[in-house]
ZAVEXTOR-193742 format. One record per residue: residue number from 1; residue in three letters; x, y, z of N, C-alpha, C in turn. Coordinates in steps of 0.001 Angstrom, whole numbers, plus 500000, padded with zeros to 6 digits. Atoms other than C-alpha are relative to their C-alpha. Layout:
BEGIN
nr rest nu nv nw cau cav caw cu cv cw
NUM ala X Y Z X Y Z X Y Z
...
END
This chain:
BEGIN
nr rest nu nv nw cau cav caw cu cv cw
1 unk 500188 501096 499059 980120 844541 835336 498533 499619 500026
2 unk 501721 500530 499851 976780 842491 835654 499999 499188 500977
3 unk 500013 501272 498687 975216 840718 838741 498510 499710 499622
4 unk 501414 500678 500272 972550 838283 838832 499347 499918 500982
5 unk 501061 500787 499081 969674 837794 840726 499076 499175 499640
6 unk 500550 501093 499777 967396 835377 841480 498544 500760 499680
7 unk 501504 499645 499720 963491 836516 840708 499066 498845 499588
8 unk 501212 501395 500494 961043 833555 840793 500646 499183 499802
9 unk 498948 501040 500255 963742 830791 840567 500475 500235 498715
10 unk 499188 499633 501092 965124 832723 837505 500945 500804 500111
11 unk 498715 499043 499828 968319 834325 836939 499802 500907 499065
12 unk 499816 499002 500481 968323 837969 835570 501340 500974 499632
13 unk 498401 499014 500007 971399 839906 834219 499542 501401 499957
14 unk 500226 498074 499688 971886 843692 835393 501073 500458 499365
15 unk 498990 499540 500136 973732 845862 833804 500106 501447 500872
16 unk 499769 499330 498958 975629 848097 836324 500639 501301 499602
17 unk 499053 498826 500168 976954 851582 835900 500500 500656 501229
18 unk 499451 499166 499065 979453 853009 838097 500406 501013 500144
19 unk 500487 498670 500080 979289 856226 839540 501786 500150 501246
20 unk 499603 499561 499461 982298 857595 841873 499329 501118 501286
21 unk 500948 499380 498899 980615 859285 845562 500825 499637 500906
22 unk 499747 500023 498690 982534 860189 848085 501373 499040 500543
23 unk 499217 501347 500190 985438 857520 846862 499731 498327 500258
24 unk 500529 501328 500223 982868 854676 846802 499294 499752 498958
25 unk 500408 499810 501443 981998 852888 843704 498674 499605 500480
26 unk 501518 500476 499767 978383 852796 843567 499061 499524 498570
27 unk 500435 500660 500722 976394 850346 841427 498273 500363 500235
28 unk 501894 499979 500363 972667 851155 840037 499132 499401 499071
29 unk 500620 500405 501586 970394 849032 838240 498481 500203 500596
30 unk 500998 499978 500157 966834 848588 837652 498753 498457 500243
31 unk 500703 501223 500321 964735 845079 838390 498566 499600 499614
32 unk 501112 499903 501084 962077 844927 835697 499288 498727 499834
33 unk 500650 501421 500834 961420 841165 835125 498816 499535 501089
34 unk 501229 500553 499648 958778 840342 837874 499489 501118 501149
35 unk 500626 499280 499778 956883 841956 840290 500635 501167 500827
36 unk 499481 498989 498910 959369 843498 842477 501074 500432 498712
37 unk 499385 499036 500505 960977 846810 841011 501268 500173 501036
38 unk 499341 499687 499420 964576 847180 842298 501101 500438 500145
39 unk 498662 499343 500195 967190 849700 842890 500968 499903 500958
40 unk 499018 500966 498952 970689 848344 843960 500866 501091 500081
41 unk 498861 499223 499836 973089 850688 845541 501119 498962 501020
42 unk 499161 500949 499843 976140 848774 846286 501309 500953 500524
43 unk 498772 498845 499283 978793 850699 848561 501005 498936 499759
44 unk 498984 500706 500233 981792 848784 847633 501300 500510 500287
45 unk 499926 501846 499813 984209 846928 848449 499318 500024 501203
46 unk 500698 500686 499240 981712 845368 850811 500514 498947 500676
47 unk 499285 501282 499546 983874 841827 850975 500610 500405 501003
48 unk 498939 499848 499222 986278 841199 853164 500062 500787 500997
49 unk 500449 499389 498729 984719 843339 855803 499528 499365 501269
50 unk 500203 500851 499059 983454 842639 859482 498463 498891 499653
51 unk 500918 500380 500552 980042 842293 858158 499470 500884 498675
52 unk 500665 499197 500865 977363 843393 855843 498738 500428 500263
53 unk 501267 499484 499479 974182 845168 856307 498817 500353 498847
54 unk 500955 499156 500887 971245 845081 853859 498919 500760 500401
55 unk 501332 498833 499886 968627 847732 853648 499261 499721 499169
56 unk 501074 499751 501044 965305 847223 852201 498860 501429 500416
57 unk 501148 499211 499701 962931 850003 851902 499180 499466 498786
58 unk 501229 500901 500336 959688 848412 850504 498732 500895 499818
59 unk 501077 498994 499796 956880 850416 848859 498586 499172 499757
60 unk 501204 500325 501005 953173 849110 848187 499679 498122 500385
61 unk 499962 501349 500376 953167 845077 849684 498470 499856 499815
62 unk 501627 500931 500008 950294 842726 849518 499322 499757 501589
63 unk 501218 500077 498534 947931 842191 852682 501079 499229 501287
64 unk 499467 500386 499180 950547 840082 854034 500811 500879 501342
65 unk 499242 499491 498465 952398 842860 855974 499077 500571 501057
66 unk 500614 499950 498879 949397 843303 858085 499952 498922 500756
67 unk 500124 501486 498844 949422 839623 859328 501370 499484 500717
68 unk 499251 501093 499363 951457 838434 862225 500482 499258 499633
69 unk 499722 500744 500426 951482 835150 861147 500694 499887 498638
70 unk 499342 500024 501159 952850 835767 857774 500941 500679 500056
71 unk 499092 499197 499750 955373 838103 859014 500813 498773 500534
72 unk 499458 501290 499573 956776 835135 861361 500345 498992 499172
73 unk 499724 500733 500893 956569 832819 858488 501326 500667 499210
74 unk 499226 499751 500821 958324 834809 856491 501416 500390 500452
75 unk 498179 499841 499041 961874 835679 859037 500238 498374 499898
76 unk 499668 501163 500066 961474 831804 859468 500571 499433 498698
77 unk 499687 500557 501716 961841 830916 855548 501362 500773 500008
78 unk 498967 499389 500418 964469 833824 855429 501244 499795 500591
79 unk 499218 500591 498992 966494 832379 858107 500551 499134 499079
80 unk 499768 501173 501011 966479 829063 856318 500749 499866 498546
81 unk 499557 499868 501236 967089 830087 853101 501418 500812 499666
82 unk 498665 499283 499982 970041 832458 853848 501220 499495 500732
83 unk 499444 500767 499126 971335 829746 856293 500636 500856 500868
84 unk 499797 499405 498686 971364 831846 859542 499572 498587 500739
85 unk 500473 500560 498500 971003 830335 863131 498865 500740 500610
86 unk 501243 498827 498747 967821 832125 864822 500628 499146 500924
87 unk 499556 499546 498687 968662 832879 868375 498360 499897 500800
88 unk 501134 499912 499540 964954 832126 869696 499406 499935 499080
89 unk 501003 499856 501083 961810 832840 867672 500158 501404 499830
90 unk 499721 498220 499915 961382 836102 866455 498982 500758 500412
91 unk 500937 499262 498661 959486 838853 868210 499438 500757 498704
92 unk 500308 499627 501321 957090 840265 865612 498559 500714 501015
93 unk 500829 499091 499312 954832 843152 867787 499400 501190 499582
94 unk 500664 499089 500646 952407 845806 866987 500810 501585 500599
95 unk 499705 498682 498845 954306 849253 867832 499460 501198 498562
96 unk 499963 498564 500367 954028 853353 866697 498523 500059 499830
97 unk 501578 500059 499447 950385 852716 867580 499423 501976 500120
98 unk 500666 498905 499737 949973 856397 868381 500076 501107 498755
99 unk 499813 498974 501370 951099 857817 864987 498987 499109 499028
100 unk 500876 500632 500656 948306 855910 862835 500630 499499 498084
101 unk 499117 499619 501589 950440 857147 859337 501520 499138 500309
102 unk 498464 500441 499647 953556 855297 861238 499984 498016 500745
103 unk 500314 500996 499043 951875 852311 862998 499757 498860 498957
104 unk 499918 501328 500988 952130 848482 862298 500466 498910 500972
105 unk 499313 501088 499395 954118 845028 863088 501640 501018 499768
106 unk 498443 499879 500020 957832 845698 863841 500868 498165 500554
107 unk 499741 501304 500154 959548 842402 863720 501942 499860 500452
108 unk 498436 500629 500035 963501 841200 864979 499950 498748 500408
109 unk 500203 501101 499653 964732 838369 864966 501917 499717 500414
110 unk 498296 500275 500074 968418 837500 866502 500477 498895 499479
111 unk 499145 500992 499951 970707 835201 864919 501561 499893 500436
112 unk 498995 500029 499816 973625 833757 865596 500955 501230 499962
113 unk 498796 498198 500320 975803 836122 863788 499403 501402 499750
114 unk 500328 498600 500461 973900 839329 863962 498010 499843 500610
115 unk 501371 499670 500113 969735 840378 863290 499713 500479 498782
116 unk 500844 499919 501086 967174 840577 861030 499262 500460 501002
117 unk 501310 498983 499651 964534 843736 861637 499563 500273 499196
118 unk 500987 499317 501121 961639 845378 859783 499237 500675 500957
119 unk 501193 499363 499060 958892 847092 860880 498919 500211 498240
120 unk 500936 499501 501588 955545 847301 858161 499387 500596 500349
121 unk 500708 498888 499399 953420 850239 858080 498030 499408 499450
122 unk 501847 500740 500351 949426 849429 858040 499680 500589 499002
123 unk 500494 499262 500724 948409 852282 856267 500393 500593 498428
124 unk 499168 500206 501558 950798 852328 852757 500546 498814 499613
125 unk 499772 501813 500527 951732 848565 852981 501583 499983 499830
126 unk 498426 500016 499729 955507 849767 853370 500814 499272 500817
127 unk 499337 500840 499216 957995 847914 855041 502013 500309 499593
128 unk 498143 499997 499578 961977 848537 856164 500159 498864 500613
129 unk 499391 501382 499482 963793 845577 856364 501115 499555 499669
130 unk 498547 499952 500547 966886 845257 857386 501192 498516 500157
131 unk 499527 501441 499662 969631 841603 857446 501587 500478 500227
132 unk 499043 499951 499794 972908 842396 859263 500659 499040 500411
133 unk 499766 501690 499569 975234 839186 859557 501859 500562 499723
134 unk 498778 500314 500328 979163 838770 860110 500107 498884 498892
135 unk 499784 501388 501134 978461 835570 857742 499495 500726 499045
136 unk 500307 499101 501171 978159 836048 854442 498808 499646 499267
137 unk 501004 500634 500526 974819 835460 852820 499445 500395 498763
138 unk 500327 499952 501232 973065 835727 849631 498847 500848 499532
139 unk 501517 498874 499698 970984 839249 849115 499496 499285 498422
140 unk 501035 500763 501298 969434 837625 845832 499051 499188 500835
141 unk 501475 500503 499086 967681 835338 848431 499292 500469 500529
142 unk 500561 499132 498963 966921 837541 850754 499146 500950 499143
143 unk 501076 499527 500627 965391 839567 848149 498793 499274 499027
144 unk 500945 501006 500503 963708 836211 846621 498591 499423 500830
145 unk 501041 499994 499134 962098 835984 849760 498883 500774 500541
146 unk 500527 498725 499774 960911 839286 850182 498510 499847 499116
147 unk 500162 499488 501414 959456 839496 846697 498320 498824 500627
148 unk 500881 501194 499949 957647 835757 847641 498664 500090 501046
149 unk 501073 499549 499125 955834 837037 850509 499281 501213 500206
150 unk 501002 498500 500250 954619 840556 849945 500505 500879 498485
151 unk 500325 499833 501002 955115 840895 846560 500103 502263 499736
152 unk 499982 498580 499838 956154 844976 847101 500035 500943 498778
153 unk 500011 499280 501608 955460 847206 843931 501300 500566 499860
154 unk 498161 499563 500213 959672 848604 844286 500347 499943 501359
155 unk 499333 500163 499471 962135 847949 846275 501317 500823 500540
156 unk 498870 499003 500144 965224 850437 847205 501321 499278 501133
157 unk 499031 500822 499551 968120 848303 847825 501363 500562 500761
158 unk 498820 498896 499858 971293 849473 849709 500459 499208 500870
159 unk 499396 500859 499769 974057 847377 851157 500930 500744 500516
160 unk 498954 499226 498849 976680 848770 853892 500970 499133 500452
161 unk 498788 500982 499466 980058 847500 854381 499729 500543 501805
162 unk 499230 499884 498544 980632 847298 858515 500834 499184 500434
163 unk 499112 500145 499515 983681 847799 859657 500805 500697 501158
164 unk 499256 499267 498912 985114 849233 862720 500975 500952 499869
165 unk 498172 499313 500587 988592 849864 861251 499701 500255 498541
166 unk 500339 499190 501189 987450 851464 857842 499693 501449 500214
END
């Protein structure tokens, strides 16, 4: 099986090997072609569930995840581009202030169907960021967007069916 993503308004083919865990098939590739490195674990079947939940863990960005303002920019674009509803603006605040190795912006933002959170760390340029939505949206964007604004040296991808009744 191969899936495409999106890196830089180009399409990339993956090739996927599946692994058996736990009686979920799990898909692993590698994303080599631009700056973001990224490994896709794919808990499947995902479809046809209540929602979906991506996980980014984010190693190494660019200067941007220290700025406010570019943090805000960037939920706004990801909104847009994944065609959510924001629910307000999003709340993008300095917390874990007292751990220095842990401290940063932490960022949610509600939409309609669900939230978008992160939190970036000052001191390794890391960032968890996560897009849970009953609608269905397009993690190739969501990781096109990522990629566009902090530029993260790898990526560790991981995608969660939720379902109540599963």
């Amino acid at each position: 099986m191969c899936q495409l993503f999106v890196c830089k308004n180009k399409f990339v083919k993956f090739r996927c090997q599946f692994l058996i865990r736990s009686g979920e098939y799990i898909c692993r590739y590698t994303l080599r072609s631009c700056s973001l490195m990224t490994e896709i674990i794919f808990l499947t079947p995902y479809y046809m569930t209540w929602g979906k939940h991506l996980l980014l863990d984010c190693q190494s960005g660019n200067s941007a995840v220290h700025s406010r303002e570019s943090i805000i920019a960037f939920v706004n674009e990801l909104v847009k581009e994944i065609n959510m509803e924001a629910y307000g603006e999003p709340w993008v605040e300095r917390f874990a202030t007292h751990d220095p190795a842990k401290g940063g912006y932490s960022m949610f933002q509600m939409i309609s169907t669900s939230n978008i959170s992160g939190h970036f760390v000052d001191v390794t340029g890391d960032a968890y960021i996560d897009v849970f939505s009953c609608k269905e949206y397009n993690d190739n964007m969501v990781l096109a967007v990522v990629d566009k604004y902090f530029s993260f040296k790898k990526v560790k991808v991981r995608m969660i069916k939720r379902d109540a009744e599963a």
